[in-house]
C-alpha positions, 0 to 999 in steps of 0.5 A, spaced: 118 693 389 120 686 391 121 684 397 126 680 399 127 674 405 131 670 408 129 663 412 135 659 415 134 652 417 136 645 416 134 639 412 130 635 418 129 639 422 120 639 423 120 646 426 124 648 419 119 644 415 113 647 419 116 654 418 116 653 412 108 650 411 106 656 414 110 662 409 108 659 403 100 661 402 103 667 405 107 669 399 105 674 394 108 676 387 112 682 390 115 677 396 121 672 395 123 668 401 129 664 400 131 658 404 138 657 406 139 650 410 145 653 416 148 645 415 152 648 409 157 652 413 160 652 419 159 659 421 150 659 419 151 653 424 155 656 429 150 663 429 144 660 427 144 654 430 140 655 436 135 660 433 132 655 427 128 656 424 129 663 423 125 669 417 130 675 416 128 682 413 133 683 408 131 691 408 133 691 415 135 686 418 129 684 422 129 677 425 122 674 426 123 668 431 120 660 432 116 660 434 111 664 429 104 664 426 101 665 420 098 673 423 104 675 426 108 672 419 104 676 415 105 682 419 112 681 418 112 680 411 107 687 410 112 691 414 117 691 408 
């Protein structure tokens, strides 16, 4: 079963980019982040704006929080 993830966050934003850096080794073949840049609308900026970057569990809706690190990313990503 695939599991599915959502990472908000911004162009030039070096937590984004970080965040991001950290996840990628941590992907297996049953688990898909997407990245959605919160610039693109209005009402992403206005509810994630303070919070970038942000890793959402699509199942759930859990919410993992910067700051992260690579155990507490990977304890995340196995709890799907």
């Amino acid at each position: 079963m695939m599991k599915h993830f959502v990472l908000y966050g911004t162009l030039g934003c070096h937590l984004c980019d970080e965040a991001e850096a950290l996840l990628l080794p941590l992907l297996t073949d049953d688990c898909s982040i997407e990245c959605i840049d919160i610039s693109e609308s209005d009402s992403l900026v206005e509810q994630y704006g303070a919070l970038i970057p942000l890793l959402r569990r699509l199942r759930d809706g859990a919410d993992l929080r910067w700051p992260f690190d690579s155990a507490q990313a990977s304890l995340f990503l196995l709890e799907d």
